[in-house]
C-alpha positions as CSV (number, residue, x, y, z in Angstrom):
1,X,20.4,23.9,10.9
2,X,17.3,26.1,10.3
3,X,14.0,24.7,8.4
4,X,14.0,26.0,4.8
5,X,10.8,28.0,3.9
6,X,10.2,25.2,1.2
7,X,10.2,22.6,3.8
8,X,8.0,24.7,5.9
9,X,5.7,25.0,3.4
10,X,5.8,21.3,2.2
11,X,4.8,20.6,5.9
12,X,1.9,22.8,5.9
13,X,0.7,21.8,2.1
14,X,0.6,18.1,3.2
15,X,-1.1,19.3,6.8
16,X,-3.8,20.7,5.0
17,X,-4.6,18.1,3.0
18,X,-4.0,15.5,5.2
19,X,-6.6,17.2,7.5
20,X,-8.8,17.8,4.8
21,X,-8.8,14.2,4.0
22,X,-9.0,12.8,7.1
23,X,-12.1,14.7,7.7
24,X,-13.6,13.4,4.8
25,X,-12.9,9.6,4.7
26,X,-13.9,9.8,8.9
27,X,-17.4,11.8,8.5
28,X,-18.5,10.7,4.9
29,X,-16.6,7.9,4.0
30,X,-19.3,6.5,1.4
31,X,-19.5,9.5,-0.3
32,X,-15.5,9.5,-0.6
33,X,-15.9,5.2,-1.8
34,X,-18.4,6.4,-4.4
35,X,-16.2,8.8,-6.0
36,X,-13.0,6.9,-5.7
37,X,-14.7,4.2,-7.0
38,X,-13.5,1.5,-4.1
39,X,-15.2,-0.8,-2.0
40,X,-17.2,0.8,1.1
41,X,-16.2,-0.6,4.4
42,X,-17.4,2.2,6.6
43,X,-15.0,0.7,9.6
44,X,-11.6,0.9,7.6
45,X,-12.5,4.0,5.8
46,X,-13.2,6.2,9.2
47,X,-9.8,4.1,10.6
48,X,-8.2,5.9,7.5
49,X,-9.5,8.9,7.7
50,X,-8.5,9.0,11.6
51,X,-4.8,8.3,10.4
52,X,-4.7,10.9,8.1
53,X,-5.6,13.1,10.7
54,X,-3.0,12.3,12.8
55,X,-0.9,13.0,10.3
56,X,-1.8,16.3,9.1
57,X,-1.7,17.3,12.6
58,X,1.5,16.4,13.0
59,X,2.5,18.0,9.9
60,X,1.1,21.2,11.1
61,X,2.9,21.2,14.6
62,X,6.0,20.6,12.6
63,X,5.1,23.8,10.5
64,X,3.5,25.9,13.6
65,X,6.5,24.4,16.1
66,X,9.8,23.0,14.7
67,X,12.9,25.5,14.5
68,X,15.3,23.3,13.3
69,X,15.7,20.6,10.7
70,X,16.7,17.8,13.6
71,X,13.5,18.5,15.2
72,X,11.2,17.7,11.6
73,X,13.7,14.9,10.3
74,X,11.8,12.2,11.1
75,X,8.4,13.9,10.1
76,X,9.6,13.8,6.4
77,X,11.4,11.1,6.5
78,X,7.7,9.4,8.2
79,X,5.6,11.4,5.5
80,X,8.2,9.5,2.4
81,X,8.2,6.4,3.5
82,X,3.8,7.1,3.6
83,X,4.0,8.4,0.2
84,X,6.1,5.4,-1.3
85,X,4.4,2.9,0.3
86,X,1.2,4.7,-0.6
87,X,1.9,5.1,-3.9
88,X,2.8,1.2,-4.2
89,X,-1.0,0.3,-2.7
90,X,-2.8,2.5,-5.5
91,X,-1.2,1.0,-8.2
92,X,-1.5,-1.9,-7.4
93,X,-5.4,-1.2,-6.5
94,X,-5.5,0.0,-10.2
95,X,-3.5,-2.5,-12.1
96,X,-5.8,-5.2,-10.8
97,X,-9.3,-3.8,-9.8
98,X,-11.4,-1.4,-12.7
99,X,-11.4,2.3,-10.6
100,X,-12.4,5.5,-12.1
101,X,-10.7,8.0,-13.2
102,X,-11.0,10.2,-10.0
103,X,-9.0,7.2,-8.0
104,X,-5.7,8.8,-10.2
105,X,-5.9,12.0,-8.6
106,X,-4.4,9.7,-5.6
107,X,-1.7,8.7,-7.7
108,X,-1.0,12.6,-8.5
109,X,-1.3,14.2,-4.8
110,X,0.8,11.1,-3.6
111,X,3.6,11.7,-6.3
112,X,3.4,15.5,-5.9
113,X,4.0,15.5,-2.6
114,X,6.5,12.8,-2.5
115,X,8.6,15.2,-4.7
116,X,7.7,18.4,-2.2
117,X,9.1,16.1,0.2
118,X,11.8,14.5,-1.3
119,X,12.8,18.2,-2.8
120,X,13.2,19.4,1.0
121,X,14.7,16.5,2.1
122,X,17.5,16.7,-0.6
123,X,18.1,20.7,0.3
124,X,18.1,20.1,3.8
125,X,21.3,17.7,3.4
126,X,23.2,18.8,0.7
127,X,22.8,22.2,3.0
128,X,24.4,20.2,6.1
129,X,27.2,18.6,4.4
């Protein structure tokens, strides 16, 4: 079954930002603790930063290569299970340690693209049954 344009552009959407990201929290990762208001720990922020880069990347070659939705299963099913668990660890950061405000635009990038996801995810199998 063919990747829906949605999907396709769910995949690039979270790429990008992934990328973007990454590059932050792996160059200036203080800069990025200062505004997210969390503890600086300059080793585990550039180890973050590196996974988010390999995630958007392999976001993007799911975009630039996949033809088929057997071939970019697993990438959403990877990116929802990053997103839950993800959303579970910022909550949790925020229910028990004072953050700023700016550490909530995590909760809202998570949960949009956890729907994105979820939204292409649903299409792409009430398409193959």
């Amino acid at each position: 079954m063919e990747i829906s344009k949605f999907l396709k552009t769910a995949l690039l959407i979270d790429g990008l930002i992934a990328i973007v990201y990454g590059f932050v929290m792996l160059l200036i990762p203080d800069i990025h603790a200062d505004l997210m208001g969390f503890p600086y720990e300059e080793f585990s922020g550039r180890f973050i930063g590196s996974l988010f880069l390999g995630f958007g990347v392999g976001n993007f070659l799911a975009w630039l290569k996949a033809t088929s939705w057997e071939q970019v299963e697993f990438v959403v099913l990877m990116n929802l299970g990053f997103f839950f668990t993800g959303l579970i660890v910022v909550v949790y950061c925020i229910a028990f340690a004072i953050l700023p405000i700016a550490a909530l635009l995590q909760i809202g990038l998570l949960i949009f693209l956890m729907i994105l996801f979820l939204y292409g995810y649903y299409e792409a199998k009430m398409k193959s049954a």
